[in-house]
C-alpha positions as CSV (number, residue, x, y, z in Angstrom):
1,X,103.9,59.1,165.6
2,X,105.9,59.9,168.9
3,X,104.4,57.9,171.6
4,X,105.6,60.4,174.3
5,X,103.6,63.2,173.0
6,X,100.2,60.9,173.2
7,X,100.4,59.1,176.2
8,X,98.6,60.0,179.3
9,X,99.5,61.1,182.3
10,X,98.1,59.6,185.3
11,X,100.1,61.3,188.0
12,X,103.3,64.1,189.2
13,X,105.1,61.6,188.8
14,X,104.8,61.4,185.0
15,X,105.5,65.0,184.7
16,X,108.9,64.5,186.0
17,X,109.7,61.3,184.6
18,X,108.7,63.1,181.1
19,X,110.1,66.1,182.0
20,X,113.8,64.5,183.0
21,X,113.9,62.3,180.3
22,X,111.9,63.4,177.0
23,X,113.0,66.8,177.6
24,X,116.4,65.6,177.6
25,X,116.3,63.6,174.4
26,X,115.3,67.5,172.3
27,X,118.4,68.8,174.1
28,X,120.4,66.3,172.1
29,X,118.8,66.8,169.3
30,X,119.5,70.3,169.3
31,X,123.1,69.7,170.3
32,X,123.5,67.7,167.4
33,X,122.8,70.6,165.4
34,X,125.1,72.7,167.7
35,X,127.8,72.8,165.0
36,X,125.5,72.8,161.8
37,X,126.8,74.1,158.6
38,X,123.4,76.0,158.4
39,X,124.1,79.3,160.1
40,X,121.2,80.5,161.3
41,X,120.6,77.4,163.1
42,X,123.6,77.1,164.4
43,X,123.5,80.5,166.4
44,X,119.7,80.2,167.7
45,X,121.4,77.1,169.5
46,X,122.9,78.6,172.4
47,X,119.5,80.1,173.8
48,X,117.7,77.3,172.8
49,X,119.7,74.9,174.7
50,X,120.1,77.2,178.0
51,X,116.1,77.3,178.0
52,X,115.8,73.8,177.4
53,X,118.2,73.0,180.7
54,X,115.5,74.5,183.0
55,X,113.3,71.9,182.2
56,X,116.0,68.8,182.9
57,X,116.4,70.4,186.3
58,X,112.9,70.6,187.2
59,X,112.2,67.1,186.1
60,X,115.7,65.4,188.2
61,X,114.3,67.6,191.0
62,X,110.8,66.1,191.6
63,X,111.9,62.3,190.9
64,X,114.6,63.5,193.4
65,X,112.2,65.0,195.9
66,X,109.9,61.5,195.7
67,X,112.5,59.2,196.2
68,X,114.1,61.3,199.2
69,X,110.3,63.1,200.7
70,X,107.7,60.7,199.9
71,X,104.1,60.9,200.2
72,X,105.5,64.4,202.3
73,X,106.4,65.8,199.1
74,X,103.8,64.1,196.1
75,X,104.5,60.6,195.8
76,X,106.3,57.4,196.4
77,X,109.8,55.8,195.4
78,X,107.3,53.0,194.0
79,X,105.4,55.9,191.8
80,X,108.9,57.5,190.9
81,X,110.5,53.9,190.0
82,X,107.2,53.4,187.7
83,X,107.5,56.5,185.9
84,X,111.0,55.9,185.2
85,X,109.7,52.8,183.3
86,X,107.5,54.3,181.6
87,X,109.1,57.5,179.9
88,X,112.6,55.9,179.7
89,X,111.4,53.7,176.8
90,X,109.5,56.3,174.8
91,X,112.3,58.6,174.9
92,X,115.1,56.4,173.8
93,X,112.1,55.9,170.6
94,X,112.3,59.8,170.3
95,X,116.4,59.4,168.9
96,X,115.3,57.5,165.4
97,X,116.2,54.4,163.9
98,X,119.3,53.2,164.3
99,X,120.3,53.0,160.8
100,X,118.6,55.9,159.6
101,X,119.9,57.1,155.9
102,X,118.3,60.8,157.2
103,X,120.5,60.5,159.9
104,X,123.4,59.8,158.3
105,X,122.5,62.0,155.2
106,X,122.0,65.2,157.5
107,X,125.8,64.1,159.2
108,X,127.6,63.9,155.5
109,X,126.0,67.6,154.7
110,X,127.4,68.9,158.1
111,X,124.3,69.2,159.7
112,X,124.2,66.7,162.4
113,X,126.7,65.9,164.8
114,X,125.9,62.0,165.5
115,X,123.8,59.4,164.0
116,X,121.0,58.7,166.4
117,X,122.1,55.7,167.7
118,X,125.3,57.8,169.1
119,X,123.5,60.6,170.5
120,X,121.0,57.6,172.3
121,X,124.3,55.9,173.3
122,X,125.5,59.3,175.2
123,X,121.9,59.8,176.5
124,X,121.9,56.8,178.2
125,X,125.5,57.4,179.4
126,X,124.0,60.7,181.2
127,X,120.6,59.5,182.3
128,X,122.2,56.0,184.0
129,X,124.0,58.2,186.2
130,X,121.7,61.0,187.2
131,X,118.9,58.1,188.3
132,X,121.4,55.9,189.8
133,X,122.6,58.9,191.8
134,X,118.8,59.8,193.3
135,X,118.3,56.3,193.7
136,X,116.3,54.8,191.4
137,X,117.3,52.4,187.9
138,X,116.8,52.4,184.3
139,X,115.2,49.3,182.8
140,X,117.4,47.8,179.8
141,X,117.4,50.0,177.0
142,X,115.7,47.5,174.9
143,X,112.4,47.0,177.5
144,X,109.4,48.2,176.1
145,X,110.9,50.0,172.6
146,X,108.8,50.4,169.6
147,X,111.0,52.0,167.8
148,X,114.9,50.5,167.4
């Protein structure tokens, strides 16, 4: 079971916090099948991951808009902050184990790119500096995990 797809949400500033970061995570997964050895696959990519960048935009936008407008716009720095805290975690979860033998299994027939922990690894490359740059932080990337 994915906790992000069952958890509530209790304000806007959970549908950009979800939005921004679990959104992300399936465009990684879908770029790690960006070179697949499965053909088909391989060439519904390109739509699938210029569809998917809408939604990262949207989501950087209205954590963006709370930090910089406020209760003007729909919210706080505070609320944005806590949202970050809260779908952060559940989407590093959404990468896999670690040591997955899929993971690695779906590499050696060509059809991943990265195991999960790399594609986690660049994740949180990208996400550190998109929140750092509207002013907010990413807790450690080991707070609040259920899956490792």
């Amino acid at each position: 079971k994915l906790d992000a797809f069952n958890m509530k949400f209790d304000a806007w500033s959970d549908v950009g916090a979800f939005t921004c970061f679990v959104d992300r995570v399936g465009v990684y997964q879908l770029r790690a099948f960006q070179e697949c050895s499965y053909g088909p696959l391989a060439r519904a990519m390109p739509l699938m991951l210029s569809e998917e960048q809408l939604h990262l935009n949207f989501g950087l936008s209205v954590l963006r808009r709370m930090v910089q407008e406020g209760p003007k716009y729909a919210g706080s720095r505070a609320e944005a902050q806590r949202a970050v805290e809260k779908w952060y975690p559940r989407a590093l979860d959404m990468f896999g184990h670690s040591n997955s033998d899929t993971s690695r299994r779906a590499i050696e027939y060509g059809l991943k790119r990265w195991t999960n922990e790399e594609a986690r690894e660049r994740y949180i490359a990208e996400v550190t500096g998109l929140v750092s740059g509207i002013g907010l932080s990413l807790p450690s990337p080991d707070f609040d995990r259920h899956v490792q």
